[in-house]
Every structure is written in C-alpha cells, then in structure tokens.
C-alpha positions in Angstrom: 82.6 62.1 100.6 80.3 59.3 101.4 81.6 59.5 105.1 81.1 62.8 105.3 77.5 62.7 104.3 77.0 60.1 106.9 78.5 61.8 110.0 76.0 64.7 108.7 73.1 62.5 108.8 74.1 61.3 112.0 74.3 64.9 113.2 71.1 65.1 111.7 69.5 62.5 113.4 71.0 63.6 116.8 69.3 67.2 116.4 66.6 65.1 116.0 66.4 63.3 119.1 67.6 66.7 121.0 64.3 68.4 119.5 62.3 66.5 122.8 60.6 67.9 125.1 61.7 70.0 128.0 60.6 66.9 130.2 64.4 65.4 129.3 65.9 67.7 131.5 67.2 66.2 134.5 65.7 66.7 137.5 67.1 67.8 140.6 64.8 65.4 143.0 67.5 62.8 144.6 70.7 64.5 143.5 73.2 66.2 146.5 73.0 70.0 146.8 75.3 72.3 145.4 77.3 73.9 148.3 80.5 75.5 146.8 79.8 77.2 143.3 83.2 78.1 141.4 83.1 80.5 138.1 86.7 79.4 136.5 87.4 82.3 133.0 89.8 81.8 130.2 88.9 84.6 128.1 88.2 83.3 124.3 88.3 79.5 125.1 86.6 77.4 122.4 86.3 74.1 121.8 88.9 73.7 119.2 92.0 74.9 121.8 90.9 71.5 123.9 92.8 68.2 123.3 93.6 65.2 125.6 97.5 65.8 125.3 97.0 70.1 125.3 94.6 70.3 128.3 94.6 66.6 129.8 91.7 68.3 132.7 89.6 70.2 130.6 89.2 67.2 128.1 88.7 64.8 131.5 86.3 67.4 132.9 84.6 67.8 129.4 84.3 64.1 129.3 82.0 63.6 133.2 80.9 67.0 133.3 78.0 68.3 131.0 79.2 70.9 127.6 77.6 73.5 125.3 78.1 76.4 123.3 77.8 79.8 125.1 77.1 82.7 123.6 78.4 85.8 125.1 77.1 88.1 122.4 76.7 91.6 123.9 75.7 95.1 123.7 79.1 95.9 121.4 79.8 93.2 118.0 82.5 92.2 119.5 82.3 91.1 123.5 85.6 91.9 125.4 86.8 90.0 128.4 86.0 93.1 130.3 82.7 93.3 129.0 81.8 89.3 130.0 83.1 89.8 133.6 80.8 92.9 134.4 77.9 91.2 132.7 77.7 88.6 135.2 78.4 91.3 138.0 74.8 92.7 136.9 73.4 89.4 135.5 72.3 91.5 132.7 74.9 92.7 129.5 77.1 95.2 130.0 80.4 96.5 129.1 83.1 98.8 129.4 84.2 101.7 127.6 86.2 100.7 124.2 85.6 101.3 120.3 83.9 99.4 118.4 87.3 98.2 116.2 90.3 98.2 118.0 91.9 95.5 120.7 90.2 94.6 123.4 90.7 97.1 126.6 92.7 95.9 130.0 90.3 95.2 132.9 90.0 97.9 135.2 92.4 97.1 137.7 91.8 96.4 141.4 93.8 97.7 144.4 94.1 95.4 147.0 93.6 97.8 150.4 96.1 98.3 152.9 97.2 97.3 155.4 96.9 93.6 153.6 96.3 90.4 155.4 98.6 87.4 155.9 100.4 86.8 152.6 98.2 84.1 150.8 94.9 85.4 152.5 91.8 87.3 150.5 91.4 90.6 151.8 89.7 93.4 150.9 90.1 95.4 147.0 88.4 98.2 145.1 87.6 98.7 141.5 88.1 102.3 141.8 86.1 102.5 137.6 82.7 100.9 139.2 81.0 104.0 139.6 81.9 105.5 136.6 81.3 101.9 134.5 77.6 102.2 136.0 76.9 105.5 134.9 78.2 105.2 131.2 76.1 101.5 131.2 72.6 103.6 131.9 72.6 104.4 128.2 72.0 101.1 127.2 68.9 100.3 129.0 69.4 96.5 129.9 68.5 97.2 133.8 71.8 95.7 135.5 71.5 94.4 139.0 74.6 95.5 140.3 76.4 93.6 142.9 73.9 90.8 142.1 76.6 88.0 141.8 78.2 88.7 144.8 75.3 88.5 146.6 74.5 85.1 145.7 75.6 83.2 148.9 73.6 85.3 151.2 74.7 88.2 153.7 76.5 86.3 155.6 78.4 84.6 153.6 81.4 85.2 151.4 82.5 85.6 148.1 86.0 85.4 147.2 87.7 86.9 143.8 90.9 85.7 142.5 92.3 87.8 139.6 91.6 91.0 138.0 87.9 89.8 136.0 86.6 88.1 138.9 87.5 91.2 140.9 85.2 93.2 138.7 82.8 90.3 138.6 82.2 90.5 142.6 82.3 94.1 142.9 79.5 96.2 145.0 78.3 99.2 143.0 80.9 101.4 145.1 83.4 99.1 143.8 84.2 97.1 147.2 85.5 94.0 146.6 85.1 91.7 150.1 87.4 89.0 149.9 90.0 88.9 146.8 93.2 87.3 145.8 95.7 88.8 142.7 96.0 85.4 141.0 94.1 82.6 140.7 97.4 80.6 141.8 96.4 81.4 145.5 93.7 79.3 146.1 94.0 76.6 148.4 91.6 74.2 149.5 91.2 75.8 152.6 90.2 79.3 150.8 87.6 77.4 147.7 85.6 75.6 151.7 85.8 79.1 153.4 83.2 80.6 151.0 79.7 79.2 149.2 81.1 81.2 145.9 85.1 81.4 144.3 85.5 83.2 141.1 89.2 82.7 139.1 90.2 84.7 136.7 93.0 82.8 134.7 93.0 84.9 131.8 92.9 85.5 128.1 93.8 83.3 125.0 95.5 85.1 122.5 93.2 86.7 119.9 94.4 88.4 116.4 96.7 87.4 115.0 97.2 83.9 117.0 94.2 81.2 115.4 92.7 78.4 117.3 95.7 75.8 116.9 98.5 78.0 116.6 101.6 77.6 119.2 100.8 80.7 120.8 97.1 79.5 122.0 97.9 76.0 122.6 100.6 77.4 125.2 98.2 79.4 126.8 95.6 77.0 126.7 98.1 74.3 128.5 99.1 76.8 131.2 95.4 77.8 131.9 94.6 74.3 132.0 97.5 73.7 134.9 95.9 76.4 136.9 92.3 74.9 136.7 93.7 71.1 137.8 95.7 73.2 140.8 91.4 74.3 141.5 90.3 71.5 140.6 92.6 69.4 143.1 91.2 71.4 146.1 87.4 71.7 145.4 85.2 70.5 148.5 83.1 67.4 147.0 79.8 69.2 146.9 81.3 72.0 144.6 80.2 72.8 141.1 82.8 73.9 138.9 82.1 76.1 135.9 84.6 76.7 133.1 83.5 79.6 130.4 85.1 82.5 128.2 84.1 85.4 129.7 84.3 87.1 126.4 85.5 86.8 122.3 88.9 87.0 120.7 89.6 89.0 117.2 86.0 87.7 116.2 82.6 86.7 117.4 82.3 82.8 117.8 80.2 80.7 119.9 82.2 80.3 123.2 82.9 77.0 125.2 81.4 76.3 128.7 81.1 72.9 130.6 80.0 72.3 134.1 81.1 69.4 136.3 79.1 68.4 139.4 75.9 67.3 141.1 73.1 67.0 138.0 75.7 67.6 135.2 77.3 64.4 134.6 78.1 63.4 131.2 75.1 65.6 129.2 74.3 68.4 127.2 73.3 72.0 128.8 70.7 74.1 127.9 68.8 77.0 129.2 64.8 77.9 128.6 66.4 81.7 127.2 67.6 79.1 123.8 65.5 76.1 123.9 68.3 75.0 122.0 70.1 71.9 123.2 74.0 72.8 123.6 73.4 76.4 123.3 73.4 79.3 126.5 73.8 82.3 127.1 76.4 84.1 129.6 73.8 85.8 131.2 72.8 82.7 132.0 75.4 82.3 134.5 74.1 84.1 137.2 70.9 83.4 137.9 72.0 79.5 137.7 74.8 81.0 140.5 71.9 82.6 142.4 69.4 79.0 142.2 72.6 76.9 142.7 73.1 78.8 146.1 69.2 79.0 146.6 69.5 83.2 146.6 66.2 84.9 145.1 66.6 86.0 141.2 65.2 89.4 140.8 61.9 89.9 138.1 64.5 92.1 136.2 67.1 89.5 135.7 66.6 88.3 131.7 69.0 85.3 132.3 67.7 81.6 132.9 69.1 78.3 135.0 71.1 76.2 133.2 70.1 72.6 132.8 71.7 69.3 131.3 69.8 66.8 129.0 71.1 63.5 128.0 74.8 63.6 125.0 73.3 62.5 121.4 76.3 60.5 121.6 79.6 60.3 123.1 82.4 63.1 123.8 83.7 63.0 120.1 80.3 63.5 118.8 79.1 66.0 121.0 82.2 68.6 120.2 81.5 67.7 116.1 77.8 68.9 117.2 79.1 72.0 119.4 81.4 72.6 116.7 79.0 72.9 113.5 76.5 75.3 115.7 79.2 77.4 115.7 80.3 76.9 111.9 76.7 77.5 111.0 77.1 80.8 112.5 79.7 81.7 111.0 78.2 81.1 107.6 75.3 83.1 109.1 77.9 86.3 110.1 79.8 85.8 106.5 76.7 85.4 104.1 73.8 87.0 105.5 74.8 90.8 104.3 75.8 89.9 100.5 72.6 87.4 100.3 70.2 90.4 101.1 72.1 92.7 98.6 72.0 90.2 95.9 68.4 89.7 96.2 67.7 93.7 97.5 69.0 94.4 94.2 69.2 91.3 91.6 65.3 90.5 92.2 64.2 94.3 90.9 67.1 94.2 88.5 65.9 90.2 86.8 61.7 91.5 86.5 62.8 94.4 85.1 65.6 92.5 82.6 62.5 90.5 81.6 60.3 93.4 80.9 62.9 94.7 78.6 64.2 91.9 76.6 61.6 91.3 73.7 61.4 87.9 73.5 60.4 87.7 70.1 58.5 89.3 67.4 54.4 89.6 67.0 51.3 89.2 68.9 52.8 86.1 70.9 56.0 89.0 72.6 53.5 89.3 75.1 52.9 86.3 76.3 56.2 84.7 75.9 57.2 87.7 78.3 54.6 87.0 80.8 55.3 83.2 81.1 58.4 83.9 81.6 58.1 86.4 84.3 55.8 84.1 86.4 58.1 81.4 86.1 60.9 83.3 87.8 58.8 84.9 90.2 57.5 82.0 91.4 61.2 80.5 91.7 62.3 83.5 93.6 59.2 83.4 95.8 59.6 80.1 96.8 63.4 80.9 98.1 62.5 82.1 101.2 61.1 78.5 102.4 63.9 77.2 100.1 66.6 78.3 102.9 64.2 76.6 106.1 64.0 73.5 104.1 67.7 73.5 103.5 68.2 72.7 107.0 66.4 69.1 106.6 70.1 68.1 105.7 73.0 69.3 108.5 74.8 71.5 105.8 77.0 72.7 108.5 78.5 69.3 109.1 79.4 69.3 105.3 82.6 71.0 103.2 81.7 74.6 102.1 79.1 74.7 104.1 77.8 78.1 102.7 78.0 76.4 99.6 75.9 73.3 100.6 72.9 76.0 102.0 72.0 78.1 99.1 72.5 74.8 96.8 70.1 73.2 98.7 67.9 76.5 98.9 67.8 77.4 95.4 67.2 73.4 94.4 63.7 73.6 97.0 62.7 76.5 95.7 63.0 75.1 92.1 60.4 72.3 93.6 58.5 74.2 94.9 58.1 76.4 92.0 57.4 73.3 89.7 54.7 72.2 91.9 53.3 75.6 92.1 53.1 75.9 87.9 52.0 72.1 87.8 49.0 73.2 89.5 48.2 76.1 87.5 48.5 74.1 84.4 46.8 70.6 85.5 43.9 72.7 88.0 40.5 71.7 87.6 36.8 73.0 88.5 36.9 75.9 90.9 40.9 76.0 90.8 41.0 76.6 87.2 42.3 79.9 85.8 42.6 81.4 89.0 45.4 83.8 89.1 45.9 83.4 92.8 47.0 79.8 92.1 50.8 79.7 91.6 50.8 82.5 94.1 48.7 80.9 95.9 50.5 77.5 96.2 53.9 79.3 97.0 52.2 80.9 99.4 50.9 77.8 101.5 54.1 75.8 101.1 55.9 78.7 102.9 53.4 79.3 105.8 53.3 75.5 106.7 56.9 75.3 106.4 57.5 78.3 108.7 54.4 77.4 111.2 55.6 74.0 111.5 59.3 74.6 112.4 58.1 77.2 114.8 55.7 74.7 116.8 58.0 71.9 117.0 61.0 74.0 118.0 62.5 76.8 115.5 65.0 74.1 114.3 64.8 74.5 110.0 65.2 78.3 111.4 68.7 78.5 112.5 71.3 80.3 110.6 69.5 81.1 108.0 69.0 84.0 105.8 65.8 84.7 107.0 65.5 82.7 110.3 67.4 83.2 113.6 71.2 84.1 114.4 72.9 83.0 117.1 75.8 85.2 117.2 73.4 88.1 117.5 71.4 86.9 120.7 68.6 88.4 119.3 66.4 85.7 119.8 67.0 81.5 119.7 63.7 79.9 118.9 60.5 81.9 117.2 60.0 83.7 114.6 63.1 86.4 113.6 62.1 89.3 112.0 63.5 88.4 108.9 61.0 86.5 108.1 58.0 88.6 109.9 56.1 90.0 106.6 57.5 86.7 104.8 55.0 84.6 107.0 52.5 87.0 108.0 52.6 87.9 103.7 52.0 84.3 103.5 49.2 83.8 105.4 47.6 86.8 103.8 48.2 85.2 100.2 46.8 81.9 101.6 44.1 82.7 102.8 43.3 85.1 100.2 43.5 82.3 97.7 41.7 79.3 100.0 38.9 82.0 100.4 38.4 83.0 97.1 38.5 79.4 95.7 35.3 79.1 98.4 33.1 82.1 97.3 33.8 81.4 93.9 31.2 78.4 94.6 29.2 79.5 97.0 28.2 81.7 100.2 30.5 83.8 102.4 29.3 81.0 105.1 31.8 78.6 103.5 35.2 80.9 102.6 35.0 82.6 106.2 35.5 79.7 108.0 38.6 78.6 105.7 40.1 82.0 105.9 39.7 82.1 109.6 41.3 78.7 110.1 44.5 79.9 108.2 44.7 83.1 110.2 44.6 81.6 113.4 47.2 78.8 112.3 49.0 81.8 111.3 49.1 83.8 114.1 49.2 81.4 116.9 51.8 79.8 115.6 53.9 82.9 115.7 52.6 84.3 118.8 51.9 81.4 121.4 54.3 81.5 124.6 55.0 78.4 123.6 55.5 78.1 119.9 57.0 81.1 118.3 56.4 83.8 121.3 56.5 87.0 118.7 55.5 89.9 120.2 55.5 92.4 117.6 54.9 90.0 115.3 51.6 89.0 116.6 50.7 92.3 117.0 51.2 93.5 113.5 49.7 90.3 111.4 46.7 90.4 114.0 45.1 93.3 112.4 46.2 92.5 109.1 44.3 89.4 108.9 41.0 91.4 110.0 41.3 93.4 106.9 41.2 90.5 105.1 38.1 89.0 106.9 36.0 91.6 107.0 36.8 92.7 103.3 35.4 88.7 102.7 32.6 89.2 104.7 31.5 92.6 103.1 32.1 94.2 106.2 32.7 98.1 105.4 36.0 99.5 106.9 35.1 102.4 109.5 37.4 104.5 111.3 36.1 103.5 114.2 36.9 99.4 113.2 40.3 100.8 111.6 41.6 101.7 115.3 39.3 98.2 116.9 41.9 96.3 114.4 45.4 97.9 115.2 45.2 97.5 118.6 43.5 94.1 118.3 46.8 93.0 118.0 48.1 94.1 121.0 45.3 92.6 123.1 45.9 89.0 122.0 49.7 89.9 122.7 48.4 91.0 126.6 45.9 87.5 126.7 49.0 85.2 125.4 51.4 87.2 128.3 49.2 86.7 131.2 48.8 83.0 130.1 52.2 81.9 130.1 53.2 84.4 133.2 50.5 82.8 135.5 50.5 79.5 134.1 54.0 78.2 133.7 53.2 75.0 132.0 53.3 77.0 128.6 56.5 77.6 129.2 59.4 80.4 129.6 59.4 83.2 126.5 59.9 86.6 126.5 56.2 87.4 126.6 55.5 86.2 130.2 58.7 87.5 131.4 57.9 90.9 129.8 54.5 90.5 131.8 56.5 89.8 135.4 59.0 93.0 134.8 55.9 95.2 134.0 53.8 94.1 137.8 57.4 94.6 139.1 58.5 98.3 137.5 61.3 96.6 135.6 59.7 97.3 131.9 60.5 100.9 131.4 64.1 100.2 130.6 63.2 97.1 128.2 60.6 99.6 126.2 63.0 102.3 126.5 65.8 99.9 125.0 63.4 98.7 122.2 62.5 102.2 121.1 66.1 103.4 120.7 67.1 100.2 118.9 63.8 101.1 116.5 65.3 104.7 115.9 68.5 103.6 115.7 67.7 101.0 112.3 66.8 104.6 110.3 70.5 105.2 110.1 71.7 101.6 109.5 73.1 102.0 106.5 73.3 104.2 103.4 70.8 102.3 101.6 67.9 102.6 104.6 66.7 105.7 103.5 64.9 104.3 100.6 62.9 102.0 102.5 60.6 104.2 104.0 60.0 106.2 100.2 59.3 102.7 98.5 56.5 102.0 101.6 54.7 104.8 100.8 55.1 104.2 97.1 53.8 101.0 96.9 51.0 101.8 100.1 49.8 104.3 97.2 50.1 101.8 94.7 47.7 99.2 96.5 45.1 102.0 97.4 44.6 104.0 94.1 46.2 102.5 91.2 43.8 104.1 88.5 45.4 107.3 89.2 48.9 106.4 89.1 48.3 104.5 85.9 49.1 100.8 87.4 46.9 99.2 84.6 47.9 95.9 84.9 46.8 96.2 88.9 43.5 97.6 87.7 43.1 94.3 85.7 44.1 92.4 88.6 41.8 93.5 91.1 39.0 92.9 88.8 40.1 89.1 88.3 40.8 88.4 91.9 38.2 90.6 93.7 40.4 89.9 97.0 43.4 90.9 96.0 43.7 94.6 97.3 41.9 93.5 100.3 45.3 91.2 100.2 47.7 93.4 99.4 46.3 96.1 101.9 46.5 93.3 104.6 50.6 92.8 103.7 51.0 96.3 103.4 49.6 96.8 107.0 52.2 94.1 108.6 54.9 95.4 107.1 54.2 98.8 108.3 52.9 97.4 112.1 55.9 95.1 112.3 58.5 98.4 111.5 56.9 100.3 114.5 56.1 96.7 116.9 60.0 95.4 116.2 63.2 96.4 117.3 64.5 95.8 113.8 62.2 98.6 113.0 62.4 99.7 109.1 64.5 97.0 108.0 60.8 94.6 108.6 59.3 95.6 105.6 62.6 95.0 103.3 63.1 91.6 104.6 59.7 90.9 103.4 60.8 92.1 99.6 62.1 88.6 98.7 58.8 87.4 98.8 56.2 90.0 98.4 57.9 91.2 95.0 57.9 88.1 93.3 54.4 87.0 94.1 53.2 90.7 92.7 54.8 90.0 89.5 53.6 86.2 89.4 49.8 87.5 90.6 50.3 90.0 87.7 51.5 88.1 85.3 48.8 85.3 85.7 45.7 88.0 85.5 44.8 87.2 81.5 45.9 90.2 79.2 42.7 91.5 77.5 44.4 94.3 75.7 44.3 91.9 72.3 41.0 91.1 72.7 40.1 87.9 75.4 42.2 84.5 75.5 41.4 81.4 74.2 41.9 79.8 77.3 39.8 82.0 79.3 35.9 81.3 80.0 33.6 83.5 78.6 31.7 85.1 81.2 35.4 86.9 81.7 34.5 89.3 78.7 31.8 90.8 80.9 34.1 92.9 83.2 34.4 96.3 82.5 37.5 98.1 81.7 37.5 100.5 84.7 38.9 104.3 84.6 42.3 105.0 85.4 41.5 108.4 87.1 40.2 107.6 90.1 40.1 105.1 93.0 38.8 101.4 92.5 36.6 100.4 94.4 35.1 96.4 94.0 32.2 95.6 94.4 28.8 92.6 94.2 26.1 92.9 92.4 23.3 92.0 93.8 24.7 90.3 97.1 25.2 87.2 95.1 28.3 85.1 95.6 31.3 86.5 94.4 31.8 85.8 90.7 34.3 87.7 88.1 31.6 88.7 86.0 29.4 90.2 89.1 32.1 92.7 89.9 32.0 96.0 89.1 34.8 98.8 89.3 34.1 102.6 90.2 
C-alpha cells in the first residue's frame, strides 16, 4: 500500500509540473518542416493493447515519438470507426447512420473505378454513401467542411487512401476518392514520397466480448503492428507519422494516439481545445494535418494543432499517467448518475427525516431538532467543494478508485463543516449571531476553491461529480455546468454575508465595495477567455449579482433596470469575446472562437446546435419534468412567503435583511443558466446539492421566537415585529440609517 500511495503522489506531483504555462510548448523555430503527413487507424487501440514483445514498433515509436490520450467522443455515446473516419473528412464530428446500442456498422465501402491502373498503383474510388452521409449529418448542426482533409496538400497535390476508413476519410462531398489503394499492405516507399498526405486504414481491434489483454486483441494488435513497421520502413525522412483509433470498441474510453517526427520527440501532446497535458481531441487531427502541410484552416473548423510539451517522466510513467486519465473517467461514466440520485433524492429525504424524528420531549425538541438540522446541512453543503478538493490527492492512481473520491469528498466536507460551526460558535463582535455565518463560511470556502482551480487551470475539476468529463467532450478546462448555480449560488451567499457583516457597522460606502469585490472575483473567474471561458455562465450570474448590489445599495428594482440586468450579462460575454478574438495573448477558448465564426457566417449552426441540445434536456429522463414545477415553486417561495405560509422564511428575512435579495439573486442564475446552457433544465438541479442545504442551515440558524426570545440572543432582537403572513414582505430602513435588525420593518 505504501508504494501505491507513493507512485500517486508522484502522479500527483507530475500533474503538477504539467499545470505550466502554455510557454512549455515546443516551438517550431529551428526544427525541419513537415513534408509527408501519414494518418495510420487501428480502430479501438488503447494504451493497454501495447507491449514491447506484442507491438515491438508501436512501443519503440511510443518511446521517441510524443503520446496522449485522444478523445474521440462524438455526436452518438458510443463513437464507431465509421463515425472517426468521416469526422476527420469534415474536421468537425460526424457519423454514420447506426443505433444507438447495437455493433458498430461496416464502413461504407469504396469501389475502386474501372478500368484500374497497374496492379499495386492508387487509382481512382467512390464512396457511392457520401451524398447521402451529408445529408442525414445536416441534423446535427456541427458545420462539417467536407472534403477538408483531402484538401490539405494543396490542389495540386495528392492525397492517397489505403483501406476502406481512409477511403471515406479522403472523400470529396460527391464521394470521389483521387488516389486509393484496398489495403494498407500496398504502400511502398515510392507511393508514401509520391504524395504530401497517406492515410492507412489497418483496421479494428476486437470490441465486445474480447477485453484489452485477451488473445483475440493481442493478435490483432501484433498484426496491426506488422503493417505499421512495413509503413514505417518506407516513410521519407521529413514525414510525420500519426498513429490513432479512429473510434471506441464495446465502450467509451479515452483512445491512444502518438506522433513521431519533427517537434515530437519524446513529449507529451496537447491541444489549446483541452488545455490538458496528454489529452486531444480527434478533431484535432485535421487542422494539425492542414498547419503541418501549411493549408489555410477555415473560421468554422472547432479543432486545434496539436502540440508536445516536455514527459513528467519517462515512458513507464507517462502510460501510468495516460492510463489513470482514462480510469478517472471511467469512475466519472460509472458514478456520476447514481451520485446525483443519491443526493436528488437522499438530501430531501435526510431534512425531512430530521423534521420528523422528535428528538426528545419538552420545550428543548425544538432546538435539539434545529442543531441538528444545521449540522447536516452544513456537511451536505460543503460536499460540493468536498469532491474538487478530493482531487489534491491522485485518487485515480489508487485501488477503488471511486472508493478513494467520495472518501476523500465526504472527509473535506466534514472539515469544512467543522470550521464552518467553529465559527458560529467562537464569532465575536459584528460576526456574532449572524445567521449567515455557517452559511456564510460554506459558502466562501466553495467559491475560492472553485475560482482558484478555474484560474490556475481546471485541474481539482476533472472527473468529478460536479466538474468536467472527459468522455463527454463537452468541455476540458472551465467551469461545467454542474457546478454553474453551485458557484454562482456561492458567490451570492458570500457576498451576501461579507456585505451584511459591513452594514451591520456602518454605511453602505463600506459593504458595497466588499460585495463588489466578490462578484467580480466571481464572475471573472468563470468568464475570462482565459480562466474559466463560461459563456452562459457569465451571462446568467452577471445579472444575478446586480440584484444583489442594488438591493445593498437601496437601489429600487424598475422594469426598466430588470431588462438593463439580464442582458448585462451578455454584454460582458460580447467585451470578454472580442478581447480574446483580437488579442490572442489571452488565449484560445470557445468565446473568441465563437466571435471569429459569427464575422465569418459560421455561428448559425453552433446556435442552432445549442438550442436543440437545450430542448432536447426537457425529455432527458423521467424525473426532468419535475424540475421545472419545483422552479417555480420555490421562485414563489422567495418572492411571497407570507402567503404561502413559509413562517420560518418570514423570520428569516427579518434577521438577515439580505437574504431574499440573496435568494432572488440564486433563483435568477439558476433560471438564466437553464435558458444560456446547453444542459438547459438540468442547471438548476445540479445546483440542489448546495442551495438546499444552505436554506435549511440559513433557516435553522434564524433564532426561533415562537417561545418567547433566546437567551443567547441580544436584546434589541425583540424589537422586530412579527409580520403578516397574508401578503408580500417587503424590508425595509427606517430612517436611512445603517442597516440594523431592529431598524427593519416588514409590510
């Protein structure tokens, strides 16, 4: 065990030193050109089915060349073969007709034309399905540029296809096929110098039921590997060789892919779509193809150049590193569904176990129940940044990996929640019997926890419940949109609870300037091209956080500042895009890129896509149809809780004069973020294992006056009025004096 823990710490420590700067990539000054690009595809290959005796050139090649971790996730939960080679005929995904369970279809085949040339020679083929593969892929919106790849060496140069997914790979949108060979077993040296681009089909790996290891893989493994050294043998020396899996097996894994050449000795790749080191994507491939070949990359193409930064370590090590990205994703894939349905339903299931169980007999039942409810709340509030600070230890490197994670999620959140009751019980001065604290104090630890990990690289992020999944290709670095109303909610409670802290001692002069500090920490965090890049994200906490600042400042909410704050949002989105699309130094994101499709008409489709994806969440599954009901519910709930009889609400907004202000503010980003994100309804339930628990802490730490008022409370608390429960409340200050418990009034 103790040498297990420290080859994880050593994992640990070379994530570390792979967080650098873009800077470590390798430049290109000094280094030969790249003359001769060839794509070599073994359908399924990972990094398991390579060995020294098994695959004695693909180890050798994995050894000088420069490896990684693609992902080849795309528009189907399971990526066929098929599906790979048309996404890099289009540089954008794709995919062939198939259901979504069920084996993998057979390539369209290709028909070599007749008369054929010389035996041996590439002539001529069609892939006769072309036409009718584009017209079925226009329903998925992801603006392929077909015929792309086979344009890469220029028009007069040549392309030459060997085998059945290369064939589709270089086809023209009519299906022509310019230079092809049947097998890869063809290619002579004379045929890899005749043309600037070779792609080699050399097949598939058996999938279901064969696993990585069994006899059936290895054999196909060894006799793919015997094809690639026949390749290999003939390559011109300023060639670049790239060997990938065009697509998954039974399941969805990370994929292997090394390059060998100029630039790519011995290193890591990477690719600005991931800012992850040892992870890209196969859409990647071709616009690398295209730069490699110097051929212009259009606007539209999502796909970015692959780049190699320095090995944490040797061979051995890099594969252990390649190898737990992949086994953290599958804990991801495994976990992620019966995590949310423990806490979807467990969370509502434990308050309400608490409510019911008496806990005793007399005038003590009550309290004993509330002490206990804010202790569990603020345990299952603090889970959330629990699972990002799991990932300061590699739990992928360790046995039971899944295990390791929520052990080490459920133990932070236990610190966290003791530091968080510490400080309601040991507060002093201003701090003291503020039912914001513990709320409050959860609520900080999880927004500098989250804003951290998304300026310094998304790292505590991945595979986690509520961070970022590989598998899915959704996004790499940023902020997911599991966690969208988890941090924005955060920031809201923060600087609710900073604020008030401030105007309980003095003027608005001295909370505004707090509050404002913590939204813009918030916000640009999430929403800077070169932190977290969060489009929708950014454009739902934006007006969120104006709610909460002009409600602080005693600014009245118009109609007219109502529509000035939802779309405030979207102008900081529009400032942060041009930024990083005229001034590169902020670096690649989705934002600026979104900016260069829209000057160049490629943005339609993108919108179009994000729409239908939106729609689509409403019929995710059974359960979805409840979310938008309980939205509503509790959007009532926060704006007139004297008529639907939520007393202990009313008490609370007397205590904590910005608390519906507050909850308002969370309310509104839940709601933005299910009509800004993709994800659509399934935002504001991903922000329930947070915003549920702090309501019942908040709640629970408002002092019960219903017995008459607490010892431990001060005086000047028996002042506040008990307000009606038939109509709206409405806070308000006395006088325009600071903001004080006993200078509130409700109406």
């Amino acid at each position: 065990m103790h040498g297990t823990w420290g080859r994880a710490l050593a994992i640990g420590a070379a994530l570390l030193a792979l967080a650098a700067p873009a800077s470590t990539t390798r430049a290109a000054a000094g280094t030969p050109a790249i003359r001769h690009v060839v794509l070599a595809g073994i359908g399924g290959l990972r990094w398991s089915d390579m060995s020294p005796g098994a695959t004695p050139l693909l180890w050798r090649l994995a050894g000088n060349g420069s490896v990684g971790s693609l992902v080849v996730s795309g528009i189907h939960p399971l990526t066929c073969p098929a599906d790979g080679w048309l996404t890099l005929n289009a540089g954008a995904r794709a995919a062939v007709p198939h259901p979504a369970a069920g084996p993998c279809p057979a390539i369209p085949p290709v028909t070599a034309a007749q008369p054929q040339p010389r035996p041996g020679r590439p002539g001529p083929a069609l892939v006769a399905a072309m036409p009718a593969l584009i017209r079925d892929n226009a329903q998925f919106h992801y603006d392929p540029q077909w015929g792309l790849l086979a344009g890469a060496p220029g028009p007069r140069a040549c392309a030459t296809a060997a085998g059945p997914g290369a064939g589709l790979a270089l086809a023209s949108p009519a299906g022509r096929v310019a230079s092809y060979l049947p097998s890869p077993s063809a290619l002579t040296p004379a045929i890899l110098a005749r043309c600037p681009l070779t792609v080699a089909d050399l097949g598939n790996l058996p999938s279901s039921p064969a696993p990585a290891g069994s006899p059936a893989r290895t054999a196909a493994a060894r006799a793919a590997d015997r094809q690639l050294a026949r390749i290999a043998a003939g390559l011109p020396a300023d060639s670049a060789l790239v060997v990938f899996a065009p697509g998954d097996g039974s399941q969805p894994h990370l994929r292997a892919i090394l390059v060998s050449g100029p630039r790519f000795a011995a290193g890591m790749l990477t690719s600005p779509s991931t800012r992850r080191p040892g992870v890209v994507l196969l859409i990647d491939l071709t616009p690398t193809v295209l730069g490699w070949l110097r051929a212009p990359v259009p606007t539209a193409v999502n796909g970015q150049q692959l780049a190699a930064i320095p090995r944490p370590g040797g061979l051995p090590a890099t594969l252990s590193l390649l190898a737990g990205q992949d086994a953290a994703a599958q804990v991801y894939r495994q976990t992620v569904t019966p995590f949310y349905q423990l806490v979807g339903f467990g969370y509502p299931a434990l308050f309400a176990l608490i409510w019911l169980v008496p806990w005793g007999r007399g005038a003590s039942r009550r309290s004993r129940r509330r002490v206990i409810a804010r202790a569990a709340g603020v345990w299952a509030a603090s889970v959330p940044a629990g699972t990002f600070l799991a990932s300061l230890v590699p739990w992928w490197a360790l046995p039971h990996p899944a295990l390791v994670l929520y052990a080490l999620a459920a133990g932070w959140a236990a610190v966290m929640a003791a530091a968080a009751l510490a400080w309601a019980r040991w507060a002093r001065g201003r701090w003291r019997d503020d039912p914001l604290g513990p709320a409050g104090v959860v609520a900080a630890v999880t927004l500098v926890v989250i804003g951290c990990d998304l300026i310094t690289g998304s790292r505590l992020a991945q595979e986690t419940p509520f961070g970022l999944n590989v598998l899915e290709a959704g996004r790499f670095y940023g902020l997911g949109n599991n966690a969208l109303v988890i941090y924005g909610g955060s920031g809201i409670v923060c600087a609710a609870w900073l604020g008030g802290a401030a105007l309980r001692r003095g003027p608005r002069r001295r909370a505004l300037p707090i509050m404002a500090g913590v939204s813009l920490f918030t916000v640009i965090a999430a929403g800077w091209p070169g932190f977290g890049a969060k489009v929708g994200g950014t454009i739902a906490m934006v007006p969120g956080f104006l709610v909460l600042l002009a409600a602080a400042a005693g600014v009245r909410i118009s109609a007219r500042r109502i529509l000035l704050a939802a779309v405030s949002g979207v102008a900081l989105v529009a400032v942060f895009a041009l930024v990083n699309y005229f001034v590169p130094v902020t670096g690649h994101s989705d934002i600026g890129g979104f900016v260069g499709q829209a000057l160049h008409g490629g943005a339609a489709a993108t919108v179009h896509r994000k729409i239908g994806s939106n729609l689509g969440s409403l019929t995710a599954n059974p359960f979805i149809p409840v979310i938008p009901v309980v939205v509503i519910a509790l959007g009532l709930m926060i704006a007139w809780p004297g008529r639907l009889r939520c007393t202990l609400l009313v008490r609370a907004y007397v205590a904590v004069p910005l608390l519906r202000a507050a909850l308002s503010a969370v309310w509104l980003i839940a709601v933005l973020g299910w009509f800004a994100e993709d994800s659509g309804v399934t935002v504001p339930a991903a922000g329930l294992p947070l915003v549920l628990p702090l309501i019942v802490v908040i709640l629970s730490s408002v002092p019960d006056t219903r017995g008459g008022l607490p010892a431990n409370d001060p005086p000047r608390q028996a002042a506040v009025p008990r307000p009606a429960l038939g109509g709206p409340v409405i806070v308000r200050n006395a006088g325009g004096q600071a903001p004080d418990r006993a200078g509130w009034r409700i109406e």
